[in-house]
C-alpha positions in Angstrom: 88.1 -11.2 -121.0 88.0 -8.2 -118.7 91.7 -8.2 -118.1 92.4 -7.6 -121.7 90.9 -4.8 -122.4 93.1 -2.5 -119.1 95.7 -0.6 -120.6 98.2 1.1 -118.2 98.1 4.6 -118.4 94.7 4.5 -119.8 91.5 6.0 -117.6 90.0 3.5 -115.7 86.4 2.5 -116.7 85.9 0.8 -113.0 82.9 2.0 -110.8 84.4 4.5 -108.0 83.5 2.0 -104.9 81.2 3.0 -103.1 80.6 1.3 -99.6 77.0 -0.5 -99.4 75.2 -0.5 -96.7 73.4 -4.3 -95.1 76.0 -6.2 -93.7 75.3 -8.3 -90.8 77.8 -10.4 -90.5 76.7 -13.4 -93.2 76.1 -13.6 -97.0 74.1 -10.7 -98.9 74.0 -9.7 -102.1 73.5 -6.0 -102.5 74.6 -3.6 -104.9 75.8 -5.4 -107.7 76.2 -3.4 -111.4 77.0 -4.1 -114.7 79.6 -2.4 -116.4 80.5 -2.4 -120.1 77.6 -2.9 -121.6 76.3 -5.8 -118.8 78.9 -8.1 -120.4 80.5 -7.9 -116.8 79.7 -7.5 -113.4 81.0 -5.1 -110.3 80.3 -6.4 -107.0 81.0 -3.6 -104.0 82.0 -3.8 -100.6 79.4 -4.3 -97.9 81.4 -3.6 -94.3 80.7 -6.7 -92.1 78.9 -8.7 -94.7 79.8 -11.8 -97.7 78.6 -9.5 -100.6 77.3 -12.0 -103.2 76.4 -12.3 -107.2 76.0 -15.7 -109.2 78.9 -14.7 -111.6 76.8 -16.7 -114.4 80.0 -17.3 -116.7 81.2 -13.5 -116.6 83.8 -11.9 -115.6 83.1 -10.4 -111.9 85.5 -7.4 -110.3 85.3 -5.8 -106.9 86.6 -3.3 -104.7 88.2 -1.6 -103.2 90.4 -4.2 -100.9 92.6 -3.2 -98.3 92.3 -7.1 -96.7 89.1 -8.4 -97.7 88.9 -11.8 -99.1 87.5 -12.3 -103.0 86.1 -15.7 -103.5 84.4 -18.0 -106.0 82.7 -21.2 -105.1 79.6 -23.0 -106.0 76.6 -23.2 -103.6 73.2 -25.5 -104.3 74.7 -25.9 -108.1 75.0 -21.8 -108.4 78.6 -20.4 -109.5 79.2 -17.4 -106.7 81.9 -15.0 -106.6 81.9 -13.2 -103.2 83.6 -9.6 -101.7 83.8 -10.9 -98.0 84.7 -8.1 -95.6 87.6 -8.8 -92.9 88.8 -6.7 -90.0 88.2 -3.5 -89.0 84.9 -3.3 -91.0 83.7 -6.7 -89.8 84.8 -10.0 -89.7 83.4 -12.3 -91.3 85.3 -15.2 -91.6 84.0 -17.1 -89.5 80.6 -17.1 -91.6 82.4 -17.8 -94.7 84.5 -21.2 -93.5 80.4 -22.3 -92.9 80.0 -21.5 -96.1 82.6 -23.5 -97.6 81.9 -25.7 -95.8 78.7 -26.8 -97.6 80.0 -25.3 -101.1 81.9 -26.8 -103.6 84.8 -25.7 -105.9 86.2 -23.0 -103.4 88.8 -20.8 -104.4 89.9 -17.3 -102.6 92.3 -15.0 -102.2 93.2 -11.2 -101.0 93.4 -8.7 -104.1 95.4 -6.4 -101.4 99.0 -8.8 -101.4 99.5 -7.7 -104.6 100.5 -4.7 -106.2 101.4 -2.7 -102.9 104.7 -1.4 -104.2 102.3 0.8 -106.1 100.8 4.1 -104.8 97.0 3.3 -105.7 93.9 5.0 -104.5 91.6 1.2 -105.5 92.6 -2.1 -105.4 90.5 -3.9 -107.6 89.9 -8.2 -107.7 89.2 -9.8 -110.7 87.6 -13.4 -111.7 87.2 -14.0 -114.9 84.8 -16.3 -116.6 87.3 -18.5 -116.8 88.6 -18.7 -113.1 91.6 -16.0 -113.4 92.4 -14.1 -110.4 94.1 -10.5 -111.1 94.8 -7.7 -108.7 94.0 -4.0 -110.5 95.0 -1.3 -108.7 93.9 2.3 -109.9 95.3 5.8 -108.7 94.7 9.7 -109.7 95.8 12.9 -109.5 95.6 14.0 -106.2 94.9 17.6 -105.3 94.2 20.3 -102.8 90.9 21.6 -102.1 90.7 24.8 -100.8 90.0 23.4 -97.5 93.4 22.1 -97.4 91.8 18.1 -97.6 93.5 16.1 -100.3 91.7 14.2 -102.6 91.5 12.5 -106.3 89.2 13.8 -108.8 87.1 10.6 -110.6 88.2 11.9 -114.1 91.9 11.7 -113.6 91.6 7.8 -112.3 93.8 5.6 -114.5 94.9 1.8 -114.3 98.4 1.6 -112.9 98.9 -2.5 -112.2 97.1 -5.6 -113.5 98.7 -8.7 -111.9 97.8 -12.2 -111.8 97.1 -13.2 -108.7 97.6 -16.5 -106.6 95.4 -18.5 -104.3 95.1 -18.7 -100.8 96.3 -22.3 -99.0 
């Protein structure tokens, strides 16, 4: 299980997210990596779009949230985990009650009400394999380019929070 193996302290081993392009305001699945060896599976953001993967009994993270909604559900027999987008970058939640509306086993909930007593530069979601829901949030070193623009260098990201998280009513 992904959630054992982050260490406080320790360099995160996360994809930086990256923003994908192709939301249209319904489902899509773009983007999608493997990490650690393809025993799990990152899922990015797509503004203004339900970004997809059939989780296929791994463990699935995404990121970064600032309001966003993570879900898993089963659609036409398929276990789904979904990134979908909210607010300024789109809403689409008015696409997602349709589809769980026709989908079974439904769970959400927003990575980004947890953890924010923590400085963090990501918020990560996490489902496990088993149906788990954590909030990860990763920060860095920030510093000052010689532009004056503040900003966190890749290599210095570490995990600083791993908490369970709770469903949405």
């Amino acid at each position: 299980m992904l959630q054992n193996l982050i260490k406080i302290g320790a360099p995160s081993f996360f994809p930086i997210p990256k923003n994908e392009p192709g939301g249209a305001g319904v489902a899509c699945s773009v983007g999608v990596q493997t990490v650690l060896n393809g025993q799990h599976k990152f899922l990015p953001f797509v503004p203004n779009g339900i970004n997809w993967t059939a989780s296929g009994g791994e463990d699935v993270i995404s990121g970064s949230f600032s309001g966003c909604i993570m879900a898993a559900y089963s659609e036409n027999g398929v276990a789904k985990v979904a990134h979908i987008s909210t607010g300024e970058y789109g809403d689409c939640k008015p696409e997602w009650e349709r589809i769980k509306a026709r989908s079974t086993r439904v769970f959400e909930f927003k990575p980004s009400d947890f953890g924010a007593d923590t400085g963090r530069v990501y918020c990560f979601g996490l489902i496990t394999s088993d149906l788990q829901t954590f909030t990860i949030l990763v920060s860095g070193d920030r510093v000052r380019a010689p532009s004056g623009e503040v900003a966190v260098l890749p290599a210095g990201l570490k995990f600083v929070k791993i908490e369970k998280a709770h469903l949405l009513r």
